[in-house]
N, C-alpha and C positions, 0 to 999 in steps of 0.2 A: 507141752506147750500147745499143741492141737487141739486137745482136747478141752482145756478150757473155753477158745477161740470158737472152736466146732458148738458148746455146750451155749455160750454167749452168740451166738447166730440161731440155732432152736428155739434156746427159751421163751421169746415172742410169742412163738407161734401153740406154742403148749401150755402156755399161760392160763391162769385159771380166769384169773380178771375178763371180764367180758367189756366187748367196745363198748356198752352204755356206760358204762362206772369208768371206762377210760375219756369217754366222754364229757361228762361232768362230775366234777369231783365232788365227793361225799353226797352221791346221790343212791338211795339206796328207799327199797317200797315202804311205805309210809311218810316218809316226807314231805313238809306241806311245802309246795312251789307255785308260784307266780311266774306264768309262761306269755311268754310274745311271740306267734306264729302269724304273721297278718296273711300269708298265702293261703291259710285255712281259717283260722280265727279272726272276727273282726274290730275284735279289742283283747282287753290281758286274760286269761283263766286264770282264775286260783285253784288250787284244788292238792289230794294227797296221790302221789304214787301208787298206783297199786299194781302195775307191773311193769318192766322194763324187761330189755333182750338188746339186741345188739344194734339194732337199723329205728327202733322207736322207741315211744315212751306212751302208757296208757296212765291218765290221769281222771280221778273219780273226784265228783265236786261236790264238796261236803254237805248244803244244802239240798241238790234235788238228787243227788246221787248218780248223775249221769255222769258216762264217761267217754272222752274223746281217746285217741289213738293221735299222735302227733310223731313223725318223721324227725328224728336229729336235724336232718338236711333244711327241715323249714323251721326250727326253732330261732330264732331274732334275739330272743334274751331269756335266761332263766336266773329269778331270782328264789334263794331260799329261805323260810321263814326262823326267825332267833328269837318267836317269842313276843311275849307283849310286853309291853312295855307301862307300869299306871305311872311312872312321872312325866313322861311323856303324851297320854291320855293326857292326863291333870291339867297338863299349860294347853294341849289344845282345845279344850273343853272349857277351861279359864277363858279363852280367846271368844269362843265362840257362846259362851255366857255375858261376856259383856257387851258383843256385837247385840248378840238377842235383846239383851235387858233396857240398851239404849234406845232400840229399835222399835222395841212396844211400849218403852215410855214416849218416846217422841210420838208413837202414834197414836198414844191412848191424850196425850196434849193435844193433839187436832181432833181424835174424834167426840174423846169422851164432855170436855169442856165443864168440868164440874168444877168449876170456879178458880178459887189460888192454888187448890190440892193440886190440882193437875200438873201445875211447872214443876211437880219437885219428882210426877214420873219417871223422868229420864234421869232424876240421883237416886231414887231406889232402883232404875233397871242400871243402874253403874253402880250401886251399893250389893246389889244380891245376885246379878247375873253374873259375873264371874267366880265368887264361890259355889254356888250351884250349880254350873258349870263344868267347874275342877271335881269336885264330888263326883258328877254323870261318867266326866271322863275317867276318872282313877276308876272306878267301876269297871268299867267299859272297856280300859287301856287302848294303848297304841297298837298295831303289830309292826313290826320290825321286819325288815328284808337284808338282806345280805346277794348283791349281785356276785355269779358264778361265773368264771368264763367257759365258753364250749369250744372243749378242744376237738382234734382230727374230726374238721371239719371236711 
């Protein structure tokens, strides 16, 4: 009966798991994560893992390949990435092809003045700017986040 009891008071402490992975769950090097540390960062990092230990977390950023060193203790939020998403793309990029299309037909109506052509600008930038839009976006996709919580804080 001891022995169990005795074996269940050790195991903590000989545990293979290291405080970063008890940390944050299913965090492990490679991983792309979107970090909130405002005590050192002055907006979000995205970036991949490339190493962890027990007290921080070293994240490399995919474009210029620089890497910061951030402290669990100053982490604010960590979100992990699930991926992209193109239907998700698609309707934003829909959205944001018909803002466009409307946008530079209304303003090719004031500036261009090429006579009756010109009022049907803003139904071809509402005819063709949101499937060329969806198009850009499905290309392009969404990325997707999945917020973690950070435990033994």
């Amino acid at each position: 009966m001891r022995f169990p009891l005795l074996f269940c008071a050790i195991l903590p402490f000989v545990s293979n798991t290291s405080a970063a992975q008890a940390s944050i769950p299913d965090l492990s090097v490679g991983t792309r994560v979107r970090i909130s540390a405002p005590e050192i960062l002055p907006r979000r990092f995205i970036g991949a893992v490339s190493e962890l230990d027990q007290a921080s977390l070293k994240i490399a950023e995919q474009k210029t390949g620089d890497q910061i060193v951030v402290p669990f203790s100053a982490l604010k939020s960590v979100e992990l990435s699930t991926g992209r998403s193109r239907g998700s793309g698609a309707w934003r990029g829909a959205v944001i092809g018909l803002l466009a299309g409307v946008g530079l037909g209304v303003a090719c109506v004031s500036i261009c003045d090429t006579g009756n052509d010109a009022n049907l600008a803003p139904a071809a930038g509402l005819l063709f700017g949101p499937p060329a839009g969806a198009v850009l976006g499905a290309i392009i996709g969404k990325e997707s986040w999945q917020k973690v919580s950070i435990l033994n804080r």
